[in-house]
C-alpha positions in Angstrom: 0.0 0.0 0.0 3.0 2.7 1.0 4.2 2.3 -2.0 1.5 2.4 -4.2 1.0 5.8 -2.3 4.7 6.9 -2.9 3.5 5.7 -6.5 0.9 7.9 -7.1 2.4 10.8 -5.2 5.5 10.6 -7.7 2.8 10.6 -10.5 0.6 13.4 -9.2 3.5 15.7 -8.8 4.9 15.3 -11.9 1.8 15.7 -13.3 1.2 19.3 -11.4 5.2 19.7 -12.8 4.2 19.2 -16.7 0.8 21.7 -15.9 3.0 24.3 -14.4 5.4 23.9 -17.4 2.7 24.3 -19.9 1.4 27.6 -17.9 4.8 28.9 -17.9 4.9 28.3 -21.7 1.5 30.5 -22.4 2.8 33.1 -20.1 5.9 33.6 -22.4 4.2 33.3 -25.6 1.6 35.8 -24.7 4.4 38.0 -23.1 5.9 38.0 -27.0 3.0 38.3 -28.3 2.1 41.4 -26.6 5.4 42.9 -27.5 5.0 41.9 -31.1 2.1 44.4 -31.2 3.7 47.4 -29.3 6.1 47.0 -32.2 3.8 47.2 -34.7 2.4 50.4 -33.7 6.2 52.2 -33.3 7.7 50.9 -36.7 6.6 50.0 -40.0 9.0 47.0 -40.8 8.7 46.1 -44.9 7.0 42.8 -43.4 4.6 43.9 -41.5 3.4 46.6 -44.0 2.7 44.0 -46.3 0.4 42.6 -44.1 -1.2 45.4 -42.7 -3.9 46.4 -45.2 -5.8 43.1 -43.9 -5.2 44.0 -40.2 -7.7 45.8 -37.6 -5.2 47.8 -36.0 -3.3 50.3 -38.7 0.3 50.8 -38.3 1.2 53.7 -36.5 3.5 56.0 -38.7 5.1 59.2 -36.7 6.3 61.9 -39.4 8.4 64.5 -37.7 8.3 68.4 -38.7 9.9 71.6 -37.9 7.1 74.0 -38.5 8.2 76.2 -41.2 9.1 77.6 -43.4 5.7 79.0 -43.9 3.3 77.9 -46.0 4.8 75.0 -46.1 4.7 74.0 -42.7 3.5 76.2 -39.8 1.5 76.3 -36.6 -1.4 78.9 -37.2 -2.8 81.4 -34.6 -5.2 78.7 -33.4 -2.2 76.7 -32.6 -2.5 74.2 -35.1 -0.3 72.7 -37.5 -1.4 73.2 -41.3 0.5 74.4 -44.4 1.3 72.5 -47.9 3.4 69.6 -46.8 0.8 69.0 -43.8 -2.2 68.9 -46.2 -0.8 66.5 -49.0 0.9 64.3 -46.1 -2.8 63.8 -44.7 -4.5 63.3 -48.4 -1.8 60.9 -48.9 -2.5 58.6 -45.8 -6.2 59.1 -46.3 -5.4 56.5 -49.3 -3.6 54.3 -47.1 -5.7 52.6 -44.1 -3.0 50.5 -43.4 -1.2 53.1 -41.2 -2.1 55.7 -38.6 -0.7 59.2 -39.0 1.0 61.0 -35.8 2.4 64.2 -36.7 4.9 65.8 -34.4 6.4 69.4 -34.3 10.5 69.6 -33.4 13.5 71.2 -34.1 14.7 71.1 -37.5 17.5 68.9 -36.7 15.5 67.0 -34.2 13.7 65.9 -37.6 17.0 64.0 -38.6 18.0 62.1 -35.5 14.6 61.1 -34.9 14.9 59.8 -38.0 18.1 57.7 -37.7 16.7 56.2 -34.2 13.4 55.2 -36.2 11.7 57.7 -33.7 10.6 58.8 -37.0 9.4 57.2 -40.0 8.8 59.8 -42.2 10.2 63.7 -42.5 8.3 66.2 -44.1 9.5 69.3 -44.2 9.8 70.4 -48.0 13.0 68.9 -48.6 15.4 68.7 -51.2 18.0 65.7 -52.3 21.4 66.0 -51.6 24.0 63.1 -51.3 24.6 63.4 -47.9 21.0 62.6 -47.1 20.6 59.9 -49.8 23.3 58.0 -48.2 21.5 58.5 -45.0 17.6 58.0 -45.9 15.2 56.8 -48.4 13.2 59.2 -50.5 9.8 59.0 -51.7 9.0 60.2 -55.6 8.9 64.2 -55.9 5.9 66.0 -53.7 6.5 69.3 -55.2 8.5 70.9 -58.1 10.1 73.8 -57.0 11.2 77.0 -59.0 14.0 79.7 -57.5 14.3 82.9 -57.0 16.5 86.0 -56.1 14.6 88.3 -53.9 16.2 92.0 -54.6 14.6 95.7 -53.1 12.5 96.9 -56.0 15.0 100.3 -55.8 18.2 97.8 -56.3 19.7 98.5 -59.3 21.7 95.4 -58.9 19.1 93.8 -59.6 18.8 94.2 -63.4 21.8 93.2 -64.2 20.7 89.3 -62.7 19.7 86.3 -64.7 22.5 83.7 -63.3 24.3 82.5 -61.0 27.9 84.3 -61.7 26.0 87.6 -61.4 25.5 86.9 -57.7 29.2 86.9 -57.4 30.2 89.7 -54.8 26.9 90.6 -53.4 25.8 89.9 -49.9 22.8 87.4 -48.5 21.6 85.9 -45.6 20.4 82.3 -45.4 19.8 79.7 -42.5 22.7 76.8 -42.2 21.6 73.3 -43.2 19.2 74.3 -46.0 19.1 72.9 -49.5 19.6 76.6 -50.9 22.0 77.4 -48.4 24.1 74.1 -49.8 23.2 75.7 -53.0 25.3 78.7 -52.5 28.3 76.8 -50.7 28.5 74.5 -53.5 28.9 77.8 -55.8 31.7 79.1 -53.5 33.5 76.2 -53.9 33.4 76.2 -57.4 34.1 79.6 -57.5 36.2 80.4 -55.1 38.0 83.6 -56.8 34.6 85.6 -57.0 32.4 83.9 -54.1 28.6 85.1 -53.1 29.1 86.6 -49.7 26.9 84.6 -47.5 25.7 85.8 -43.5 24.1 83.0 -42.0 21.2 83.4 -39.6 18.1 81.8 -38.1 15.9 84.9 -38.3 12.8 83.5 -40.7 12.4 84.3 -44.4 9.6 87.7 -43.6 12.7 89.0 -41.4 15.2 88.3 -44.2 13.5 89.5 -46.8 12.9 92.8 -44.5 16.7 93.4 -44.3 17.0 93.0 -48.2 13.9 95.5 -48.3 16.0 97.8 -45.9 19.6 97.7 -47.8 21.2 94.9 -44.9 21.3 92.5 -47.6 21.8 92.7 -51.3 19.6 89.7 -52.3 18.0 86.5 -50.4 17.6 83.3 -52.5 14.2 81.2 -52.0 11.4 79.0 -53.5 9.2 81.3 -55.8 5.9 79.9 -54.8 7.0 80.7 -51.4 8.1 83.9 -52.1 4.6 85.0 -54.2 2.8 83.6 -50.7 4.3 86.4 -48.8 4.4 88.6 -50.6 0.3 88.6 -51.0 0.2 88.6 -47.3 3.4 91.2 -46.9 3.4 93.1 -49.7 7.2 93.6 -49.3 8.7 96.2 -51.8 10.8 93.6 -53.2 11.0 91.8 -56.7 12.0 87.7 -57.7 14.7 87.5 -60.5 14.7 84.4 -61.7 18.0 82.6 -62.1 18.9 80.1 -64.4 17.4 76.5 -63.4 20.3 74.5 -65.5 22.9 75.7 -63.4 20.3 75.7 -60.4 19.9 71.8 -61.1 23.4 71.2 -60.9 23.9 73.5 -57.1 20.7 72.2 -56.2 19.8 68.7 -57.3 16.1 68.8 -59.3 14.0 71.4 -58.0 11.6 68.9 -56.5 10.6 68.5 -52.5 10.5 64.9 -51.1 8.8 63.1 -48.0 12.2 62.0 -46.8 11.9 58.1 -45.3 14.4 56.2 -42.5 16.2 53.6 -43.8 14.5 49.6 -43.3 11.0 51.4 -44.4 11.0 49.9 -48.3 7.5 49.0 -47.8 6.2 52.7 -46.4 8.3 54.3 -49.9 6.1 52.1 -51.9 2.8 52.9 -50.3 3.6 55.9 -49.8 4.6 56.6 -54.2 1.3 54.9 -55.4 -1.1 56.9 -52.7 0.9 60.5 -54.1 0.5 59.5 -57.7 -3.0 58.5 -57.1 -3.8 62.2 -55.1 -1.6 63.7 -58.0 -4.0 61.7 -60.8 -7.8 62.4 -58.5 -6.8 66.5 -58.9 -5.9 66.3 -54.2 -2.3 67.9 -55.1 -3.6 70.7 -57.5 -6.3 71.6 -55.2 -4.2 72.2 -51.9 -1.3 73.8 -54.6 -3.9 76.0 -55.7 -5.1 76.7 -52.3 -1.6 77.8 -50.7 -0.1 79.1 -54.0 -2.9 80.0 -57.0 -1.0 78.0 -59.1 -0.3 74.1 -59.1 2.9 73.2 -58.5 2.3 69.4 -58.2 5.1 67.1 -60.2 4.1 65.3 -62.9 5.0 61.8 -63.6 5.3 61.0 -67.0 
């Protein structure tokens, strides 16, 4: 009898060890589980994109912005975040259920780190090409095609004498550090180092630079036209655009297009991302909100 007792006692415990064992295993996999869908909302990893047009819960997609330069990208007096880039970011997700916009507001070069931590998945913040940043990120096909301008006072007489880049040699500007146009005007210095454009850098906005043109500070500043015939509807600045030449621009500049700019590993988001802008370019989205911030449609065309 003892030990058929000491029998099933053996028995029934390793029974209760196998049932403790199997709990233990459900309590991982769940554990995994969970954290399998955290990640799902923070990143969009090429697999999981593919998959995500079936799922219930989209993919949650932060896109990271400094708020300006205006119209582009601002915060307006009821503190909320609108412009160009911020409308056609919105009509493009709006064709993508899959994911789950989150916009945020940073520093300019908050935008970038996020980006290489996968903070962010997506900067928009009318941006241009350049090498460094196509080693560094993946691009998305052109939201914008931009044209350039020299802003001069309407009483420079400098300002006649302008149709290229060589006859900004000698004269003064003042740009912010780190934008495409800013690169723009290094990259001439370099090449021209004998006769370069003297360039004050500064973080004041474009309606303050384009003030100390107006007032004789600065000889000329160098910006987007559509940008430039925004302000100066709402400004009426007594300034003037000369146009420079856009061959030499595309060689200082890259092509004058803007890009959603895209952290590397996020293959899948570029493609979604291409096919819902050509698809709001197609249904007339990009014109409208063109026309709406510019009167005139600057969307790029795809053929």
């Amino acid at each position: 009898m003892k030990k058929n007792n000491v029998k099933k006692a053996i028995l029934g415990l390793a029974a209760a060890v196998t049932v403790l064992g199997a709990l233990a295993g459900c309590s991982k996999q769940e554990v995994k589980s969970s954290a399998s869908e955290t990640s799902k909302t923070n990143a969009a990893s090429p697999e999981e994109s593919k998959q995500a047009e079936g799922t219930a819960e989209p993919i949650t997609i932060y896109a990271a912005t400094g708020g300006s330069p205006k119209p582009f990208t601002f915060v307006d007096t009821d503190n909320q975040l609108t412009g160009h880039n911020i409308d056609l970011i919105k009509a493009v997700f709006d064709k993508l259920p899959q994911y789950k916009l989150e916009i945020e507001v940073t520093d300019f070069p908050s935008i970038f780190a996020g980006l290489d931590s996968d903070r962010y998945q997506i900067g928009v913040n009318n941006f241009a090409k350049n090498e460094k940043r196509q080693e560094k990120y993946l691009f998305t096909d052109p939201i914008f095609a931009n044209e350039y301008v020299a802003i001069f006072a309407k009483d420079n007489k400098k300002a006649e004498s302008i149709s290229s880049w060589d006859d900004l040699a000698g004269l003064k500007t003042i740009s912010q550090a780190g934008i495409n146009i800013t690169t723009a005007l290094e990259n001439y210095n370099a090449a021209n180092p004998q006769n370069p454009i003297n360039i004050e850098y500064s973080e004041e906005d474009l309606v303050l630079q384009i003030q100390d043109v107006e007032a004789g500070k600065y000889d000329f500043v160098l910006m987007d036209k559509p940008m430039f015939e925004y302000y100066q509807k709402e400004f009426n600045f007594n300034a003037t655009g000369v146009p420079i030449n856009n061959d030499v621009s595309k060689d200082l500049m890259g092509e004058p297009f803007s890009y959603l700019i895209v952290s590397k590993g996020n293959e899948q988001l570029v493609e979604d991302l291409n096919k819902a802008l050509k698809e709001v370019i197609e249904d007339g989205t990009s014109k409208e909100i063109n026309l709406k911030w510019f009167g005139s449609d600057y969307s790029p065309s795809y053929e």
